[in-house]
N, CA, C and O atoms as CSV, one atom per row, in Angstrom:
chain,resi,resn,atom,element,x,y,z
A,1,UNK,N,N,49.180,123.936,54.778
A,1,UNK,CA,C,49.810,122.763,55.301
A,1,UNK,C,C,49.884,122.915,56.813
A,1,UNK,O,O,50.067,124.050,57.253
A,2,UNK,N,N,49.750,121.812,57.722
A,2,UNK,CA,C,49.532,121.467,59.005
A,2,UNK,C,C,50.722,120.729,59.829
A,2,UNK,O,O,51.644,120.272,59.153
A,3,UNK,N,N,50.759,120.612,60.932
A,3,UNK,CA,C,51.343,119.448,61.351
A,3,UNK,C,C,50.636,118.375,61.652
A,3,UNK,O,O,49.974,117.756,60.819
A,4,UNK,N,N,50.710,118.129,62.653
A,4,UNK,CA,C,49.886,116.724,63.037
A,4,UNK,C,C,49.056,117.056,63.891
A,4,UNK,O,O,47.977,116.482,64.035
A,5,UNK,N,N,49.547,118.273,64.743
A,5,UNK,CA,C,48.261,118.825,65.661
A,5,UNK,C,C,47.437,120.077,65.405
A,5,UNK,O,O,46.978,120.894,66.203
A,6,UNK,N,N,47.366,120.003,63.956
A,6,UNK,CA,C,46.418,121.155,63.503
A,6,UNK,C,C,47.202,122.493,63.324
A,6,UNK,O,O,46.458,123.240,62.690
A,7,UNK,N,N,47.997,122.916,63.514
A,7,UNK,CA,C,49.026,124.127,63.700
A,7,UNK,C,C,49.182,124.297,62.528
A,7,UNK,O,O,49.953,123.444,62.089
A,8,UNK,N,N,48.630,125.386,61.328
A,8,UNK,CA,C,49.216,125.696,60.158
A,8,UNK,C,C,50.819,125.850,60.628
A,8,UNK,O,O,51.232,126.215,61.728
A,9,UNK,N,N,51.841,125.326,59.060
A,9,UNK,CA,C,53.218,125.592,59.066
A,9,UNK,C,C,53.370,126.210,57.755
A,9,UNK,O,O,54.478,126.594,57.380
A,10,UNK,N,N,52.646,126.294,57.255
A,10,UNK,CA,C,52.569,127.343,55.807
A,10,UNK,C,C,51.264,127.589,54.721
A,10,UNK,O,O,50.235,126.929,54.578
A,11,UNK,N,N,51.648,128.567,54.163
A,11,UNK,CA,C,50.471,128.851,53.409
A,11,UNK,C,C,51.137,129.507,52.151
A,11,UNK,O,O,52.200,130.123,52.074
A,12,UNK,N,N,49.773,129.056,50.724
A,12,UNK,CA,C,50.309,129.415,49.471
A,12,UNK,C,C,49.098,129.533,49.179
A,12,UNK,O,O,48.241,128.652,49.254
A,13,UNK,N,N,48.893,131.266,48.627
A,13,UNK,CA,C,47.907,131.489,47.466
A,13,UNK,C,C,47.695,130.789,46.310
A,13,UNK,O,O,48.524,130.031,45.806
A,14,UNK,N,N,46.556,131.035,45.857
A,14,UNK,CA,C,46.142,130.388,44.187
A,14,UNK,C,C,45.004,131.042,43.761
A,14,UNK,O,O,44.094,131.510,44.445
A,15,UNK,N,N,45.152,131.028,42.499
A,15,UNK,CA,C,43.544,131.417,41.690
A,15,UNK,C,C,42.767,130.398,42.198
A,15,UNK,O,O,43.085,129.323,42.707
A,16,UNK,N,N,41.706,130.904,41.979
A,16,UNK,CA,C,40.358,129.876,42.378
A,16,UNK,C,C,40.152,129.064,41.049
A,16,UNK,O,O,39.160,128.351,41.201
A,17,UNK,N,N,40.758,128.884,39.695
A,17,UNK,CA,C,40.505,127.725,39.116
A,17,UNK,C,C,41.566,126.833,38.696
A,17,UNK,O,O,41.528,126.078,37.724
A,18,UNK,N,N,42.695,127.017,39.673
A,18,UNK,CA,C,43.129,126.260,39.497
A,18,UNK,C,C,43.684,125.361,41.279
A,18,UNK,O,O,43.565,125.885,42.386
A,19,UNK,N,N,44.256,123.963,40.987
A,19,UNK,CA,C,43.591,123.450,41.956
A,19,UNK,C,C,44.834,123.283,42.664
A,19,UNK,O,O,45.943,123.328,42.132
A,20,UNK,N,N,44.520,123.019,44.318
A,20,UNK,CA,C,45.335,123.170,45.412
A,20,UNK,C,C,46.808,122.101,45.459
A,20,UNK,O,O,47.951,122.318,45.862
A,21,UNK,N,N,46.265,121.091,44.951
A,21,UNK,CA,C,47.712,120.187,44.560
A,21,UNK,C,C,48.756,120.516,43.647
A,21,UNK,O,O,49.698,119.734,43.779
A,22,UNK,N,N,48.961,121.480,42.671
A,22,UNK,CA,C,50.204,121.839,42.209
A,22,UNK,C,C,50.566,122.557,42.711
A,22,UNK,O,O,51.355,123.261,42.081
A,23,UNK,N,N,50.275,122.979,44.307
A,23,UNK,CA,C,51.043,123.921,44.875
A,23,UNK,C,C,51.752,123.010,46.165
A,23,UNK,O,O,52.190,123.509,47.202
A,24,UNK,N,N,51.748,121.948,45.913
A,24,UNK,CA,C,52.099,120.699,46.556
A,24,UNK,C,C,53.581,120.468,47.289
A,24,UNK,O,O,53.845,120.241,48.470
A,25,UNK,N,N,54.426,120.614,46.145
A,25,UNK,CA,C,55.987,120.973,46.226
A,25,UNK,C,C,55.881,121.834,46.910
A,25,UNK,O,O,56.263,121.755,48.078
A,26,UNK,N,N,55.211,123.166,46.297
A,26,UNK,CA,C,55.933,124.671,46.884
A,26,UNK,C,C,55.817,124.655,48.573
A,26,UNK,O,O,56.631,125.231,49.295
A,27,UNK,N,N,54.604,123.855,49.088
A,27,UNK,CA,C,54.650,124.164,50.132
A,27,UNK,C,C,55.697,123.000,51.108
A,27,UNK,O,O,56.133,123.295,52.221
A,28,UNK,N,N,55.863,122.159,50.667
A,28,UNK,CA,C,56.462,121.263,51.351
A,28,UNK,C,C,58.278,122.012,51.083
A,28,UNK,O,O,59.334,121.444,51.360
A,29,UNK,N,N,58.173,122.848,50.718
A,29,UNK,CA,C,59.604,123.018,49.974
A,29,UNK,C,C,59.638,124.171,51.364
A,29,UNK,O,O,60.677,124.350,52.000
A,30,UNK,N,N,58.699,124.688,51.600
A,30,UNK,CA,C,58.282,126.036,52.749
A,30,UNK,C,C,58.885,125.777,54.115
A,30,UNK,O,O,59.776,126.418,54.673
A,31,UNK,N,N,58.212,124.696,54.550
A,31,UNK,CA,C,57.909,123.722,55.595
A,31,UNK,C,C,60.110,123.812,56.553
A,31,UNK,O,O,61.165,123.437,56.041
A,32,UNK,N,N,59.898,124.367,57.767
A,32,UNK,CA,C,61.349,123.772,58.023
A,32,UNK,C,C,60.862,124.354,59.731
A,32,UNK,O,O,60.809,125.525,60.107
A,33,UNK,N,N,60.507,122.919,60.650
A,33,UNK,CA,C,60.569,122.801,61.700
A,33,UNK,C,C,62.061,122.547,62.811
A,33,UNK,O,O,62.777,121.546,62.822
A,34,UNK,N,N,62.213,123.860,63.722
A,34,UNK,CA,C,63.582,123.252,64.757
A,34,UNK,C,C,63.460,122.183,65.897
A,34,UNK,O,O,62.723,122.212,66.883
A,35,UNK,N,N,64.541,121.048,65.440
A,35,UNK,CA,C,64.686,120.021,66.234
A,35,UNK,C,C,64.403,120.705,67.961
A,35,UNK,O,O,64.023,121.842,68.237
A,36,UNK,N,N,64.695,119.723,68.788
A,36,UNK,CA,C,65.286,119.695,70.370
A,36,UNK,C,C,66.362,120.569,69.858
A,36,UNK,O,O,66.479,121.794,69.874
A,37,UNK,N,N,67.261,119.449,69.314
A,37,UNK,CA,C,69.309,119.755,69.156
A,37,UNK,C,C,68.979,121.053,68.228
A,37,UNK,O,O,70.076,121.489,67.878
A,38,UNK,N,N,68.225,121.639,67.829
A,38,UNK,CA,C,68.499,122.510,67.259
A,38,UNK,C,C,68.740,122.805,65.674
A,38,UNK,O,O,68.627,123.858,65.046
A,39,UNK,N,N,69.047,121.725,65.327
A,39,UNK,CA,C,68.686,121.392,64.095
A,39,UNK,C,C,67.197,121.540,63.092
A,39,UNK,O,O,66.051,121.238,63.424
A,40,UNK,N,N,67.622,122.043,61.932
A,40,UNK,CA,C,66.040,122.345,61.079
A,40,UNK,C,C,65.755,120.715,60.338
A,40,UNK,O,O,66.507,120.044,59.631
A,41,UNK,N,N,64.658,120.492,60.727
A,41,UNK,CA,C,63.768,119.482,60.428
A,41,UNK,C,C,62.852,119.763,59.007
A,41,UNK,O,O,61.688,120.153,59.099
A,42,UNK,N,N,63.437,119.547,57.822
A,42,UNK,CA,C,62.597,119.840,56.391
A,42,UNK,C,C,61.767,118.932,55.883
A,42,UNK,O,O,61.015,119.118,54.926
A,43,UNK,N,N,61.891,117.928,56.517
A,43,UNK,CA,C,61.171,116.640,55.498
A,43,UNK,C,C,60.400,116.026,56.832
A,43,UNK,O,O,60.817,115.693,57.942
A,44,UNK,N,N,59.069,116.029,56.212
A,44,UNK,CA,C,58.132,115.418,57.087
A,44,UNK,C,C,57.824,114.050,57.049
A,44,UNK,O,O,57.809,113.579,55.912
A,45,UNK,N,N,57.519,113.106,58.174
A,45,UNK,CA,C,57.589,111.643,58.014
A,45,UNK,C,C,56.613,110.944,56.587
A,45,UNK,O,O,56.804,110.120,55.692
A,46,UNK,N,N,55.188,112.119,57.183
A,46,UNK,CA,C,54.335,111.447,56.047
A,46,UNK,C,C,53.340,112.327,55.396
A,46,UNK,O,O,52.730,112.885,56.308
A,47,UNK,N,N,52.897,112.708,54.263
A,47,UNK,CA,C,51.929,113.779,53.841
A,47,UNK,C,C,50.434,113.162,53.539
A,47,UNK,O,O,50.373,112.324,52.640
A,48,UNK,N,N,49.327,113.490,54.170
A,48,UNK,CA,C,48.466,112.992,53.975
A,48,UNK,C,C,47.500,113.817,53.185
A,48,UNK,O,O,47.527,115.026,53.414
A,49,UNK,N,N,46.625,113.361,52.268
A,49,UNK,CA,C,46.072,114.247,51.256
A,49,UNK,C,C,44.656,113.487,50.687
A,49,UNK,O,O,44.647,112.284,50.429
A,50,UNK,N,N,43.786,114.124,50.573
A,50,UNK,CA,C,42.779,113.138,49.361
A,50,UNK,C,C,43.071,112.834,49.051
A,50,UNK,O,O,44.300,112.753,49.041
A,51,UNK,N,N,41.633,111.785,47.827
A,51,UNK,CA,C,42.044,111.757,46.481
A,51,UNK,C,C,42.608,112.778,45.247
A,51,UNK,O,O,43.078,112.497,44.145
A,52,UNK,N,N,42.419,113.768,45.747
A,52,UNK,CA,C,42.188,115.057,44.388
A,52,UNK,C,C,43.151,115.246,44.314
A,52,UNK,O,O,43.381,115.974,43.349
A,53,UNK,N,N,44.398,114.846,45.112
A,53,UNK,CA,C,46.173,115.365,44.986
A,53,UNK,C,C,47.035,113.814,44.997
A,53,UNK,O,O,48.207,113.635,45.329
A,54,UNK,N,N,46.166,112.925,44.583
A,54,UNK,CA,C,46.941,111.765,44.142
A,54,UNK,C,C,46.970,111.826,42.344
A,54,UNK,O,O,46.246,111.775,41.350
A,55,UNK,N,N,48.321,111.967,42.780
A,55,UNK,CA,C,49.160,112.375,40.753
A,55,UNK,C,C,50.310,111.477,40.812
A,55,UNK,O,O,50.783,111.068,41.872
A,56,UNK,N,N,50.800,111.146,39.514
A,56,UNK,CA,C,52.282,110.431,39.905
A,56,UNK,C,C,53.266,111.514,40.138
A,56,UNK,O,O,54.051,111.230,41.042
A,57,UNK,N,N,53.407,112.382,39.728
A,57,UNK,CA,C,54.603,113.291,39.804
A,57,UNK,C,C,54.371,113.652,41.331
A,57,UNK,O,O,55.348,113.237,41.956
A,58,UNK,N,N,53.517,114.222,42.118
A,58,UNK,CA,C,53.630,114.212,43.578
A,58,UNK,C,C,53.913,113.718,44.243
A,58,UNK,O,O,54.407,114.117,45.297
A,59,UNK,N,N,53.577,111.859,43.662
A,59,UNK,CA,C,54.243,110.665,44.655
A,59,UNK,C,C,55.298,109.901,44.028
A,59,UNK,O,O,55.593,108.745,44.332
A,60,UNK,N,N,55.958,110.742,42.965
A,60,UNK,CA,C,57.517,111.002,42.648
A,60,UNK,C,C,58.298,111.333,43.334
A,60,UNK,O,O,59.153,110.627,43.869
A,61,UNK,N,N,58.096,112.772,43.465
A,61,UNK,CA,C,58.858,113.885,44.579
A,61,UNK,C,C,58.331,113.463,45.815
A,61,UNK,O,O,58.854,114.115,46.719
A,62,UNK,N,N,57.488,112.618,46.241
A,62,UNK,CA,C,57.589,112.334,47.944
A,62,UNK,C,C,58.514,111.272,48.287
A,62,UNK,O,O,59.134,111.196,49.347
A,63,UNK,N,N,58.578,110.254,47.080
A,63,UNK,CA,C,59.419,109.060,46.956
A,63,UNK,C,C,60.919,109.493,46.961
A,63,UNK,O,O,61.726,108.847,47.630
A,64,UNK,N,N,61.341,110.678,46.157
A,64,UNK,CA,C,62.886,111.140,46.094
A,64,UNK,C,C,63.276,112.027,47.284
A,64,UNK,O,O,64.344,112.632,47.376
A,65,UNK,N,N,62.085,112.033,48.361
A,65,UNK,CA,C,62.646,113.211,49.226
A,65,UNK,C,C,62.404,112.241,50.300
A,65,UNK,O,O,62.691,112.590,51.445
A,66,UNK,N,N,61.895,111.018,50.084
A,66,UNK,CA,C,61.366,109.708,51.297
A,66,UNK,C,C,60.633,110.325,52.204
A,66,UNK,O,O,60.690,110.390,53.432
A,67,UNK,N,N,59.834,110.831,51.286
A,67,UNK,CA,C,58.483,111.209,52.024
A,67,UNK,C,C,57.311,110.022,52.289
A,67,UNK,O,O,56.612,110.065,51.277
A,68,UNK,N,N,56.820,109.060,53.123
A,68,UNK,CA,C,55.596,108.716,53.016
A,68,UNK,C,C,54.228,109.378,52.267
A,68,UNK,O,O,53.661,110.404,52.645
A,69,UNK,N,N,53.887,108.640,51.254
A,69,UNK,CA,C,52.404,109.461,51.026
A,69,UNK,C,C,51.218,108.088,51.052
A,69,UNK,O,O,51.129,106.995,50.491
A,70,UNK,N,N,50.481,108.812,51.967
A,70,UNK,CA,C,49.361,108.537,52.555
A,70,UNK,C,C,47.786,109.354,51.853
A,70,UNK,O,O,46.925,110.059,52.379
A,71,UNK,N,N,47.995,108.785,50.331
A,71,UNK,CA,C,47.259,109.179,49.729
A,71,UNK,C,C,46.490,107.895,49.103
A,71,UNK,O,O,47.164,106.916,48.783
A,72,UNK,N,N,44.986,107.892,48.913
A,72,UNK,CA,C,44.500,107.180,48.225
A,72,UNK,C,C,44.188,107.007,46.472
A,72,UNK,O,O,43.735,107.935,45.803
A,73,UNK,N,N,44.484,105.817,45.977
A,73,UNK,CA,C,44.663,106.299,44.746
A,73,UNK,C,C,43.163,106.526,44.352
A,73,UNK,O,O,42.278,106.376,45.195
A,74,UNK,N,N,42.912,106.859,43.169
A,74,UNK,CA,C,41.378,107.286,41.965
A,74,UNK,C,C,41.336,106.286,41.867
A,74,UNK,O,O,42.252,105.481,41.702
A,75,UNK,N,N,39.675,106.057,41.994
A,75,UNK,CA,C,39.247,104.484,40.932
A,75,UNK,C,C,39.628,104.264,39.776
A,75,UNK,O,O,39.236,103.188,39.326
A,76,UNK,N,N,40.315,104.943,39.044
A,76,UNK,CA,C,40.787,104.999,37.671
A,76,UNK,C,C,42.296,104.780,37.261
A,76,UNK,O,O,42.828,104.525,36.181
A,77,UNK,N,N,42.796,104.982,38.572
A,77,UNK,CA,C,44.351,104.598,38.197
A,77,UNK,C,C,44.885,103.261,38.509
A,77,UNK,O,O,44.487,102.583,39.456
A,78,UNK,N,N,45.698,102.947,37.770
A,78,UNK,CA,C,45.783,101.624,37.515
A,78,UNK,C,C,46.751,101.017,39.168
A,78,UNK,O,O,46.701,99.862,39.591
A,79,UNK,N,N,47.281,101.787,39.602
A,79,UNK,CA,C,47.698,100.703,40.950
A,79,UNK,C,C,46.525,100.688,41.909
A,79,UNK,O,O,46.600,99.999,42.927
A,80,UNK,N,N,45.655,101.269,41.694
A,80,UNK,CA,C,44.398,100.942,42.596
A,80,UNK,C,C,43.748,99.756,41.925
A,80,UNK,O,O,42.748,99.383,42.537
A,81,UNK,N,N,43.944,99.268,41.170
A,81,UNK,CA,C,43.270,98.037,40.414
A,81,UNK,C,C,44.031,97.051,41.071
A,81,UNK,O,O,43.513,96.337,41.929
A,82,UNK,N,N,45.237,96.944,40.741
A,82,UNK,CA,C,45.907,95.766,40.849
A,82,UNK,C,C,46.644,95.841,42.017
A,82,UNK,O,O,47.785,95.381,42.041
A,83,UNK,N,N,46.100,96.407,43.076
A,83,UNK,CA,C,45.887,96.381,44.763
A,83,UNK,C,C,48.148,96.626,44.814
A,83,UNK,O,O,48.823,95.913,45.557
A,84,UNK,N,N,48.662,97.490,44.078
A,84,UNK,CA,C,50.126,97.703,44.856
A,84,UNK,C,C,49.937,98.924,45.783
A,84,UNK,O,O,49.035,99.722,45.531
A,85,UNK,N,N,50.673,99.084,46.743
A,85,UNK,CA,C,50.886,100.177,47.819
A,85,UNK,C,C,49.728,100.681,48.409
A,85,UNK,O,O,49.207,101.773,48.182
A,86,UNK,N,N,49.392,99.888,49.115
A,86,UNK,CA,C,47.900,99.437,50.222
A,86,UNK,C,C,48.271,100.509,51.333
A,86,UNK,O,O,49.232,100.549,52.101
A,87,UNK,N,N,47.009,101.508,51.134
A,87,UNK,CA,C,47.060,102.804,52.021
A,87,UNK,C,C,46.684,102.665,53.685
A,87,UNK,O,O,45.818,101.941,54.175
A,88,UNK,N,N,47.503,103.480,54.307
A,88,UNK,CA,C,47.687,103.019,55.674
A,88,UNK,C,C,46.677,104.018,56.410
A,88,UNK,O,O,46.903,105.115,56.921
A,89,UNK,N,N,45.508,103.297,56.302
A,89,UNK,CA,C,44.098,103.064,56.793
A,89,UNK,C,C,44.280,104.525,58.259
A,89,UNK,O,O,43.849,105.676,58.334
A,90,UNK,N,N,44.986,103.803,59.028
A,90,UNK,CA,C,45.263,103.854,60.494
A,90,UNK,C,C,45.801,105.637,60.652
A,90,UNK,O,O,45.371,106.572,61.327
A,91,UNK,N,N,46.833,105.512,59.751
A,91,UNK,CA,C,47.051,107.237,59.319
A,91,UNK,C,C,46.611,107.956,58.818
A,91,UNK,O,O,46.645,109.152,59.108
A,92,UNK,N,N,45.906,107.319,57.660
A,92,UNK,CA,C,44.766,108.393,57.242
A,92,UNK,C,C,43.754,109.194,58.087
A,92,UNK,O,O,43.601,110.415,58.042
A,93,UNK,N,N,43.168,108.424,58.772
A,93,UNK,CA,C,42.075,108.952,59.648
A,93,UNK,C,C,42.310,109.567,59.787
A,93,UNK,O,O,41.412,110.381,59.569
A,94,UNK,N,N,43.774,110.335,60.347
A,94,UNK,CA,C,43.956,111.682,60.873
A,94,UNK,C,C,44.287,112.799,59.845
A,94,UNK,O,O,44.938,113.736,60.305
A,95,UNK,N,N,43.924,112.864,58.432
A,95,UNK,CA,C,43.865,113.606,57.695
A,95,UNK,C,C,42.640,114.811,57.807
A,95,UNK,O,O,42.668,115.879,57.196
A,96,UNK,N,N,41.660,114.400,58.660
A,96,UNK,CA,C,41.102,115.451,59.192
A,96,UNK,C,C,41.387,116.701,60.056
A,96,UNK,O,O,40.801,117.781,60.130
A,97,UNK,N,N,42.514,116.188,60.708
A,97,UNK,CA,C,43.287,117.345,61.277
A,97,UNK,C,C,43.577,118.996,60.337
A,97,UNK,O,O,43.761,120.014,61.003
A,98,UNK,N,N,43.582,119.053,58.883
A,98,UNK,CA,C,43.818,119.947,58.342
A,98,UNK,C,C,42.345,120.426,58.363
A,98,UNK,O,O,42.037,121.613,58.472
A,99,UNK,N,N,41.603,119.572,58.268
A,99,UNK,CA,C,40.396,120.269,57.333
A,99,UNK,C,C,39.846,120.771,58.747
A,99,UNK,O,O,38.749,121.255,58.469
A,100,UNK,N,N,40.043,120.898,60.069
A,100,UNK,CA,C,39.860,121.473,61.331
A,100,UNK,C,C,40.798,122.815,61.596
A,100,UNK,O,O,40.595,123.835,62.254
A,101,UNK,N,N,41.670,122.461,60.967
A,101,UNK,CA,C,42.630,124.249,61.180
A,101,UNK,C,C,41.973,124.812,60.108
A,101,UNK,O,O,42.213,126.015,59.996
A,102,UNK,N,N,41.602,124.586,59.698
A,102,UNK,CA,C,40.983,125.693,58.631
A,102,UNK,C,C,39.436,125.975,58.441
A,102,UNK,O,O,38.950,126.829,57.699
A,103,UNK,N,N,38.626,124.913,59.420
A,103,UNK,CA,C,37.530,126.054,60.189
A,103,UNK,C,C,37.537,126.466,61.473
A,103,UNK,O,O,36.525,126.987,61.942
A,104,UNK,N,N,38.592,126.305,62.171
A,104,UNK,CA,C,38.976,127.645,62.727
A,104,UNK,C,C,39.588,128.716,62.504
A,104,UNK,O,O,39.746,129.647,63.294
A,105,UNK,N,N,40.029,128.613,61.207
A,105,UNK,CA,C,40.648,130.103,60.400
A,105,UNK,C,C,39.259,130.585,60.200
A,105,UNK,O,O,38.968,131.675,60.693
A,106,UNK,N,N,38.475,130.002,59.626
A,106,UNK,CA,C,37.408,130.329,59.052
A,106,UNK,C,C,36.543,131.226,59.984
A,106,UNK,O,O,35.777,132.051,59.488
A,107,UNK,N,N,36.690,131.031,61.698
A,107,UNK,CA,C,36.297,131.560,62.266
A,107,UNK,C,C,36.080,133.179,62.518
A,107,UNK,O,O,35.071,133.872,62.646
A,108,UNK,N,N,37.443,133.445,62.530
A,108,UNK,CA,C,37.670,134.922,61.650
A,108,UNK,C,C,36.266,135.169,60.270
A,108,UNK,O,O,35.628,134.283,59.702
A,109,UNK,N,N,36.181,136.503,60.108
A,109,UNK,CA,C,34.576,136.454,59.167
A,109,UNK,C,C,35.034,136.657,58.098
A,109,UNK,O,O,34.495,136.126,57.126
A,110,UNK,N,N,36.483,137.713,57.885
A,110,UNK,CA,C,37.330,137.862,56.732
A,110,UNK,C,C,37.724,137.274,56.010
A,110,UNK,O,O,37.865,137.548,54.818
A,111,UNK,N,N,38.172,135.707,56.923
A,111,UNK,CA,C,38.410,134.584,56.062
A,111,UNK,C,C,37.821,133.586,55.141
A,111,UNK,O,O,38.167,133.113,54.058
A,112,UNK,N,N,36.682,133.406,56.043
A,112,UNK,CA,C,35.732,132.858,55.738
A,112,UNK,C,C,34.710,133.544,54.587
A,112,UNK,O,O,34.037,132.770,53.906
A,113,UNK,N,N,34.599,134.946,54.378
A,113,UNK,CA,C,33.591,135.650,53.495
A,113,UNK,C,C,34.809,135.854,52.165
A,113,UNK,O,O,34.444,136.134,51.023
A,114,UNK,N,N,35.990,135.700,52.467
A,114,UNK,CA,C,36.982,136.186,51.568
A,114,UNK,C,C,36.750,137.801,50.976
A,114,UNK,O,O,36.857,137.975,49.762
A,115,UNK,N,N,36.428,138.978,51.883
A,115,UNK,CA,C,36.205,139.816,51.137
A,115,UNK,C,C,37.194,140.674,50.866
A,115,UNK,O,O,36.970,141.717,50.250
A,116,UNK,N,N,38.566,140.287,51.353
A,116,UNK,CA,C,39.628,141.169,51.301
A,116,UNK,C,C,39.653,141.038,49.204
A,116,UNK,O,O,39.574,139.881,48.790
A,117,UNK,N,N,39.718,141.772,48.493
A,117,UNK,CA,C,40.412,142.415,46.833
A,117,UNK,C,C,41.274,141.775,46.489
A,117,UNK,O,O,41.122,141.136,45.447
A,118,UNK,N,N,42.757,141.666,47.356
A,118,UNK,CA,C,44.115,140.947,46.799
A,118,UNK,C,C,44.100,140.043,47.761
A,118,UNK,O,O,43.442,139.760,48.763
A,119,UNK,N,N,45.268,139.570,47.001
A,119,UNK,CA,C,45.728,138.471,47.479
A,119,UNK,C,C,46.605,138.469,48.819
A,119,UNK,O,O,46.682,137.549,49.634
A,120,UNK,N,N,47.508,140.214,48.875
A,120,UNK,CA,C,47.884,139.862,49.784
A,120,UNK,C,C,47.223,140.643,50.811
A,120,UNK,O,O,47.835,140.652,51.880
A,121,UNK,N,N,46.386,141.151,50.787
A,121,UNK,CA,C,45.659,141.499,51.596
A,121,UNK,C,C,44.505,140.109,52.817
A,121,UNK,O,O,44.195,140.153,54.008
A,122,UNK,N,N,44.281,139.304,51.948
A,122,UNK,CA,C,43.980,138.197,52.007
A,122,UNK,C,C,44.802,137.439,53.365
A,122,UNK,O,O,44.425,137.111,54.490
A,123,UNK,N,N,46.645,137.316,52.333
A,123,UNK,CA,C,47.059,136.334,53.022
A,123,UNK,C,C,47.475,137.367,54.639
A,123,UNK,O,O,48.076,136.909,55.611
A,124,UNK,N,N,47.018,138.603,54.517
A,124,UNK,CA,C,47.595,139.586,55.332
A,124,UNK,C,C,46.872,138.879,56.692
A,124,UNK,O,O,47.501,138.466,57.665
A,125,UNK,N,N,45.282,138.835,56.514
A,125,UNK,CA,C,44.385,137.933,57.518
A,125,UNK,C,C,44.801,137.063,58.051
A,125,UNK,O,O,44.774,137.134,59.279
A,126,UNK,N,N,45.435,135.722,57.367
A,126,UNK,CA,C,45.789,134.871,57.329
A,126,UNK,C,C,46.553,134.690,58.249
A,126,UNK,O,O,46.268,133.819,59.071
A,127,UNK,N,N,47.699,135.421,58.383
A,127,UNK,CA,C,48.552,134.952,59.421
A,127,UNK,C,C,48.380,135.640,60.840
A,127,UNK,O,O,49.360,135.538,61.579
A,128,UNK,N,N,47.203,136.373,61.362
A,128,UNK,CA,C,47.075,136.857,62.185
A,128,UNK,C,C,45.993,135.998,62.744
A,128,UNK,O,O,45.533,136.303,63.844
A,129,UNK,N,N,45.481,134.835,62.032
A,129,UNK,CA,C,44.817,134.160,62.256
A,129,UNK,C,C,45.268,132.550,62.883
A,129,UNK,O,O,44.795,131.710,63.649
A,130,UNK,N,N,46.302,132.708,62.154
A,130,UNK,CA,C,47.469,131.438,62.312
A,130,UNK,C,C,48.099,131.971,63.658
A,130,UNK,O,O,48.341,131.127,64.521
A,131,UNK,N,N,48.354,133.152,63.887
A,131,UNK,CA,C,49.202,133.481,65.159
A,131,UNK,C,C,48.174,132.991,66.281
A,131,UNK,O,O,48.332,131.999,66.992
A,132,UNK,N,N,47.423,133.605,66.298
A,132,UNK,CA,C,46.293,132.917,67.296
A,132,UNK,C,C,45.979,131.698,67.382
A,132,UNK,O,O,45.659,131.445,68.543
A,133,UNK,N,N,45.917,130.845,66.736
A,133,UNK,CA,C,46.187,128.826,66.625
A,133,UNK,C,C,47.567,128.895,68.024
A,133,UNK,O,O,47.484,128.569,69.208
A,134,UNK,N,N,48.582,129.384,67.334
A,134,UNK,CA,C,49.320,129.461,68.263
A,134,UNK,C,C,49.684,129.627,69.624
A,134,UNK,O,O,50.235,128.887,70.439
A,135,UNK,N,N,49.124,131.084,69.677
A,135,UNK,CA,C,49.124,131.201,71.251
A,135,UNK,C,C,48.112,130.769,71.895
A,135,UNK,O,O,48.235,130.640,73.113
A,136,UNK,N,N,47.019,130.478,71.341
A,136,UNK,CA,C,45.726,129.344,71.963
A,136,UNK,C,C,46.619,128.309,72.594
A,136,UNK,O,O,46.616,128.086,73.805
A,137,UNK,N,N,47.335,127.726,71.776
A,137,UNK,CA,C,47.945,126.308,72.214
A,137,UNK,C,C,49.483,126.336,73.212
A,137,UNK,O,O,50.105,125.442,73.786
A,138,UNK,N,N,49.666,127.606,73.092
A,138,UNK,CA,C,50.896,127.872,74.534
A,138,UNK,C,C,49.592,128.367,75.137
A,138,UNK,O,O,48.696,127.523,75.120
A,139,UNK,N,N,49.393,129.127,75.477
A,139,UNK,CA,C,48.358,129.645,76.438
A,139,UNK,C,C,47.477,128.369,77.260
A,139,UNK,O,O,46.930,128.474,78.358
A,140,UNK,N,N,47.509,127.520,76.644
A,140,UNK,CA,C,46.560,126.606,77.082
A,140,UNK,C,C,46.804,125.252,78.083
A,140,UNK,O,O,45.855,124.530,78.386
C-alpha cells in the first residue's frame, strides 16, 4: 500500500496462490499517518484498486470506515449493469502510482528475482528498499 505520491506505507506477505485482495483490511488496518497537529491520521480519503479487488465485502468495510473506493466493478457484477456508483474516472488514473513504487522496489535485484527462502527474509529486503523511496524524496 502507497500514498498518493508513491511512498510505500505498508507491506503484507502472502503465498503466491493466493491473491493480494484479502489482505485488503489487514493492510489498511496497518496504515496510521501523523497529522500537522499531531494527530494519527488512520483512514484514508480514497483506496484505489483494479478490477481483481472489487468484492462486496471490501466495499463493505470501505463503506463502514467511509472510505471512498475507487474501484471498478467486473463485467459480471450486477451494479456494473445497471450503471449504480459511476467510478471516478479522474481518480483513477492515478492508480498507477502504486504499480511505480513497486518497480522501483524492483530495482533492487533481490526483489525483483525473489531469491531470498523466507518470507522474512524477503520482507527483510523490503524495507531497506522502502527506506530509500524515502530518503530519495527528503534528499531531493
Amino acid at each position: 500500500m502507497t500514498d498518493g505520491t508513491g511512498l510505500p506505507l505498508s507491506f503484507c506477505l502472502s503465498g503466491g496462490q493466493t491473491h493480494e485482495s484479502r489482505y485488503a483490511e489487514t493492510l489498511l488496518n496497518r496504515v496510521g499517518i501523523i497529522r500537522k497537529s499531531g494527530h494519527l491520521k488512520s483512514r484514508p480519503k480514497a483506496v484505489l484498486a483494479d478490477k481483481g479487488h472489487s468484492s462486496n465485502s471490501l466495499r463493505i468495510y470501505l463503506k463502514i470506515k467511509r472510505i471512498k473506493a475507487v474501484i471498478p466493478f467486473k463485467s459480471n457484477e450486477k451494479a456494473s449493469q445497471d450503471g449504480r456508483r459511476p467510478l471516478d474516472t479522474r481518480l483513477y488514473k492515478k492508480r498507477n502510482v502504486v504499480e511505480r513504487c513497486f518497480a522501483i522496489l524492483k530495482e533492487n535485484r533481490r526483489i525483483a528475482t525473489r531469491s531470498e527462502k523466507t518470507a522474512r527474509n524477503y520482507l527483510s529486503m523490503l524495507k531497506p528498499g522502502a527506506f530509500r523511496l524515502f530518503l530519495k524524496r527528503l534528499l531531493s
